[in-house]
C-alpha positions in Angstrom: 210.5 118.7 78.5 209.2 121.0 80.8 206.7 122.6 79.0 205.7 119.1 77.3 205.0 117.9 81.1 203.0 121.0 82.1 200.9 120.6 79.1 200.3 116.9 79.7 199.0 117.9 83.2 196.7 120.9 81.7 195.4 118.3 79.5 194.5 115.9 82.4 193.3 118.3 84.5 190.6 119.4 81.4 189.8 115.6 81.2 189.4 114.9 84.8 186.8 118.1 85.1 185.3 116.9 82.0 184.5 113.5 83.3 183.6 114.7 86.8 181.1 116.9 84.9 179.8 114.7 82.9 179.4 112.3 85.7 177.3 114.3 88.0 175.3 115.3 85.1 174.8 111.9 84.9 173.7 111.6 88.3 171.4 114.5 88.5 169.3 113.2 85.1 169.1 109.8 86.9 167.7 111.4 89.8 165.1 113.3 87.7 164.4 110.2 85.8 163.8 108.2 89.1 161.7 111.1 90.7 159.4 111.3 87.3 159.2 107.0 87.2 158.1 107.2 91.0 155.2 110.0 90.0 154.0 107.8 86.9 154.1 105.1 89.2 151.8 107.0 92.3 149.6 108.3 89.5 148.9 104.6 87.9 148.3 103.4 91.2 146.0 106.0 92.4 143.9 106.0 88.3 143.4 102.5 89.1 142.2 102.8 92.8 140.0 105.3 91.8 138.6 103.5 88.6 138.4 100.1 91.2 136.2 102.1 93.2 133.4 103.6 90.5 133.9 99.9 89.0 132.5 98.3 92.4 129.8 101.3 93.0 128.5 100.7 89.4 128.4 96.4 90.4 126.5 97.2 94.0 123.3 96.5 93.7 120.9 99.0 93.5 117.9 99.9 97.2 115.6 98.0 97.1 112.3 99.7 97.0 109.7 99.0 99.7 107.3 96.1 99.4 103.8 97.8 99.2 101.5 97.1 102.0 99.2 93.8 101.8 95.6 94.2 103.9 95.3 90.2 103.7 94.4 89.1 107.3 92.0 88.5 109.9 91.6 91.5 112.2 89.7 93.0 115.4 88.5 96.4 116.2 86.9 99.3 118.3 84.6 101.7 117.1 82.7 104.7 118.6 80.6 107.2 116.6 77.3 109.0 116.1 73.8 107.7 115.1 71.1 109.7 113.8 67.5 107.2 113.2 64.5 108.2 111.8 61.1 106.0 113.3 57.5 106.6 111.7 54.8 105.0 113.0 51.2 104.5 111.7 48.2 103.8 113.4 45.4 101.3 111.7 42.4 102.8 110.4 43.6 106.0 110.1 44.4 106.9 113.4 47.4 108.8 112.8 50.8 108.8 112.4 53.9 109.9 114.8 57.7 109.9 114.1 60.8 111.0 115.9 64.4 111.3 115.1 66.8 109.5 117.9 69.9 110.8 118.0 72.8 109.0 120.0 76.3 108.0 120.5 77.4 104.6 119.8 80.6 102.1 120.5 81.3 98.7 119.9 83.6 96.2 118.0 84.0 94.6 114.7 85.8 91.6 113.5 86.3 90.7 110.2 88.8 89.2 107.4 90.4 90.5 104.1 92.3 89.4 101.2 94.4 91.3 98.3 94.1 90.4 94.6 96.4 92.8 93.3 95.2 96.6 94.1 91.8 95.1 94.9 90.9 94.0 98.6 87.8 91.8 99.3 86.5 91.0 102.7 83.6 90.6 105.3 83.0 91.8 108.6 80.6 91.3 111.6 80.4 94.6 113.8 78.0 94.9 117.2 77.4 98.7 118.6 75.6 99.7 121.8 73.3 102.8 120.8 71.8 105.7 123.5 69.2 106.7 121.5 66.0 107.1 123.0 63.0 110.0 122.2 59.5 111.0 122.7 57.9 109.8 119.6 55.0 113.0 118.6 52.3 112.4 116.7 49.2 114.4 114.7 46.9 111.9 115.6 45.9 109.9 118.5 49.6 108.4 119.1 52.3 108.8 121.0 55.2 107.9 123.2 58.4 106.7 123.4 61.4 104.8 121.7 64.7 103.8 122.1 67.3 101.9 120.5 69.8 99.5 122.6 71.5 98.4 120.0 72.5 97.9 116.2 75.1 94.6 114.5 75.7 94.6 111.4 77.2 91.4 108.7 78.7 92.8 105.6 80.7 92.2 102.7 83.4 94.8 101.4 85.3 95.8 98.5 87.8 97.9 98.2 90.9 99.1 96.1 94.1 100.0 97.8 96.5 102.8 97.2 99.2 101.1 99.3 98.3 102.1 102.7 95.3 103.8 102.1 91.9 101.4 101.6 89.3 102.9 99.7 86.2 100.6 100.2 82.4 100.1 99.9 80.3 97.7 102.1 77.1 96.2 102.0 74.8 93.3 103.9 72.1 92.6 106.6 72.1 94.3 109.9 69.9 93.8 112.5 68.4 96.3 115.9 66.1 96.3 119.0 63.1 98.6 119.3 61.9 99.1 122.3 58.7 101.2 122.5 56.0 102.2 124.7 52.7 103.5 121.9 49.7 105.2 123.3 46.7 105.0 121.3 44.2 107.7 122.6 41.7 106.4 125.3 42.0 103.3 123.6 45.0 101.8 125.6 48.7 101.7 125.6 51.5 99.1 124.8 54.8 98.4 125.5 56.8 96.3 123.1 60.5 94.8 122.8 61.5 93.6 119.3 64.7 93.1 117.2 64.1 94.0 113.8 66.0 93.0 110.5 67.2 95.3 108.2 70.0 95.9 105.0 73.0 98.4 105.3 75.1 100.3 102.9 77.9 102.4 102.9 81.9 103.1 102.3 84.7 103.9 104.0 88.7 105.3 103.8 91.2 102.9 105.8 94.5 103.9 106.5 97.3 101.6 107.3 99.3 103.3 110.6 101.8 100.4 111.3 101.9 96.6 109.7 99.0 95.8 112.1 97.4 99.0 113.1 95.7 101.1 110.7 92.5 103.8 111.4 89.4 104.4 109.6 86.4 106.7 108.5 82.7 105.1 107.8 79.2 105.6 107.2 76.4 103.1 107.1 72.7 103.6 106.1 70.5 101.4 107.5 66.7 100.7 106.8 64.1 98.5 107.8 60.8 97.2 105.8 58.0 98.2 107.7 57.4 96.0 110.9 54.6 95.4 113.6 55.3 97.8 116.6 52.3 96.9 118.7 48.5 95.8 119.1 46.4 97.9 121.2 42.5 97.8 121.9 39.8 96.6 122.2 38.7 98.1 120.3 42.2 96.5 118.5 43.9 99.0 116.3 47.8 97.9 115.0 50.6 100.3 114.9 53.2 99.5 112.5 56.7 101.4 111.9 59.4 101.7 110.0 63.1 102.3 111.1 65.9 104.8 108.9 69.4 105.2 110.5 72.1 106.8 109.3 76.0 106.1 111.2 79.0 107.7 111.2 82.4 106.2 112.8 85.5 106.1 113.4 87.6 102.9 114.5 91.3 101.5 114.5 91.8 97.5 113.8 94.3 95.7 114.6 95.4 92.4 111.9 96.0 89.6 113.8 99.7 88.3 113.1 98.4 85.0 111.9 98.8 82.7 108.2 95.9 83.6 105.6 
């Protein structure tokens, strides 16, 4: 009996280990199988974080460009620069000739108005300069003396084509000056004279756009006159007539008025 009660206890004691084993074995596998459901679980949420992320960069809408730069508007301006005329004049009945190149600085304003059809810009503008040119006038004859130029205004029209901020343009119109001369004719007699003379322009330009309403530009104008009575002088009465070439270079800044066109 003895040894059938030890044997029951050996047999209980194998059982109770057995199922103390098996139950922290138990234990440690659901741990393992909790630790590797909470990594599938922090690795779905972050794949779908991440894949909410490219999904709302790929909806943003994409930067919008800039609008390119419109040259539609009135505007006002300053201008200086550098004038460079050419004056023949002829005596009557073959009493000679003379002619002198003025040189001279010149300033002013100009205002004027454009509009944009696409890349291509029309416009006009009015433009007034004060010139210092004034020169002994030389001839080979029996003339001579002096001439000066106060002033030169201009009324053109201008087209251009624009490369965004840049204005690439040509201009063409009347323009009108004041001659003031002072003609000696030999021992015939002298004159003074005071006229303003009309004439037509051409040239071109390059406009560049600084801000919305400031820009800067280049410009050169030709200017010519027909040929024009400078003076009568006599008896006995002899007429000296001239003719006027002028050639300007500037530079200027305008400004667009921030008004509805």
């Amino acid at each position: 009996m003895l040894h059938k009660g030890m044997t029951m206890m050996t047999i209980n004691a194998n059982a109770s280990e057995m199922v103390t084993g098996r139950s922290a074995s138990t234990r440690l596998h659901v741990t393992r199988l909790g630790n590797c459901g909470m990594r599938a679980v922090a690795a779905a949420v972050g794949l779908l974080a991440v894949t909410e992320l490219a999904w709302a960069a790929d909806l943003s809408p994409p930067p919008v460009a800039p609008a390119p730069y419109n040259w539609t508007g009135l505007y006002v301006g300053l201008n200086v620069g550098y004038a460079s005329a050419r004056l023949t004049e002829t005596v009557s009945g073959g009493g000679g000739t003379a002619s002198a190149t003025l040189p001279g600085g010149i300033g002013g304003f100009q205002i004027g108005a454009n509009g944009q059809i696409g890349a291509v810009v029309l416009g006009f503008e009015a433009d007034f300069d004060g010139n210092m040119a004034t020169k002994s006038v030389i001839g080979n004859g029996i003339l001579s003396g002096t001439a000066q130029i106060p002033w030169i205004g201009t009324l053109r029209g201008r087209v251009g084509y624009a490369f965004d901020r840049f204005l690439l343009y040509a201009t063409a119109g009347g323009a009108a000056t004041q001659l003031v001369s002072n003609v000696n004719v030999g021992t015939i007699g002298s004159a003074s004279t005071s006229f303003m003379h009309g004439a037509w322009t051409a040239g071109g330009g390059l406009e560049a756009a600084v801000t919305k309403n400031l820009s800067a530009r280049v410009e050169y104008l030709y200017l010519e006159t027909a040929n024009f009575n400078v003076a009568q002088v006599g008896p006995p009465f002899v007429t000296v007539t001239g003719r006027l070439q002028d050639n300007l270079v500037r530079v200027g800044v305008n400004y667009r008025l921030p008004v509805a066109w």
